[in-house]
C-alpha positions in Angstrom: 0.0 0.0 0.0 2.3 2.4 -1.2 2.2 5.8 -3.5 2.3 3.3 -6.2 -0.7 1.4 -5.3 -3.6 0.7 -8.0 -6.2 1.4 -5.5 -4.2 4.8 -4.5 -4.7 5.9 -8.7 -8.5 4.9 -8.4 -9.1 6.6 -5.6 -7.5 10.0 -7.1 -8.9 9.3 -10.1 -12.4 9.6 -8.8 -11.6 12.6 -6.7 -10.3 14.6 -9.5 -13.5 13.0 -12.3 -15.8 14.5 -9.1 -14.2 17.9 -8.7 -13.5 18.1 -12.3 -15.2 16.3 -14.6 -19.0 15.9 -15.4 -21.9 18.7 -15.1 -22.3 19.2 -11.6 -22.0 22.2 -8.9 -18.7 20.8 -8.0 -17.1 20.8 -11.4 -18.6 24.5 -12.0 -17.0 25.7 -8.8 -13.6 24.1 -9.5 -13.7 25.6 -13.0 -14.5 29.1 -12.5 -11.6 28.4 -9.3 -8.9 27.8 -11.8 -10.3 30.8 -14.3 -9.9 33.1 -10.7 -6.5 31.3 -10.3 -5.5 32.5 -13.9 -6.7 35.4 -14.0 -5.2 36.5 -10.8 -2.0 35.2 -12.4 -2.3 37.4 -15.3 -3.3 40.2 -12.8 -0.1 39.9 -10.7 2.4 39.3 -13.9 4.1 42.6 -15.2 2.5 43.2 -18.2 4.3 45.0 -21.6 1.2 46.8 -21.8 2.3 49.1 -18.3 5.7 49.3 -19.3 5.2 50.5 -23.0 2.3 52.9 -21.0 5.3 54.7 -19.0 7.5 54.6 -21.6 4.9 56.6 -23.9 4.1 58.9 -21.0 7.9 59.8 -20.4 7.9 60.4 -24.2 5.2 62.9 -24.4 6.8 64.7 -21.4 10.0 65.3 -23.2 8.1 66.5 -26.2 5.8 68.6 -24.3 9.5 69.9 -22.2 11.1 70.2 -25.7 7.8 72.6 -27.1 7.7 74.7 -23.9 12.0 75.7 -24.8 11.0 76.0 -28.6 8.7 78.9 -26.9 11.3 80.6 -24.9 13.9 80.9 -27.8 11.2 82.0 -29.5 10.2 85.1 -27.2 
């Protein structure tokens, strides 16, 4: 009766086809757990999307620096 035990497979076999598999409440509820477990994964991960945001933001302050000095050479 160890880890390797047939009855050991059958019995996690059936826990995982009753949380997992078929139509019922259970199966629902682990579902929409793992699509809250990846989603808060994709949450929590840096995303290009912030970094490209910053980098654009720091862009259009050194234009908008660069247009207020055009208007001071100018006056």
């Amino acid at each position: 009766m160890g880890f390797t035990s047939i009855w050991h497979w059958i019995i996690v076999l059936v826990v995982v086809l009753v949380l997992f598999g078929g139509r019922g409440k259970i199966s629902s509820l682990m579902g929409d757990f793992g699509k809250g477990l990846k989603n808060f994964k994709k949450g929590a991960s840096p995303d290009d999307d912030e970094r490209t945001t910053s980098s654009d933001v720091e862009v259009i302050e050194n234009f908008q620096s660069v247009k207020e000095d055009k208007k001071k050479d100018d006056s």
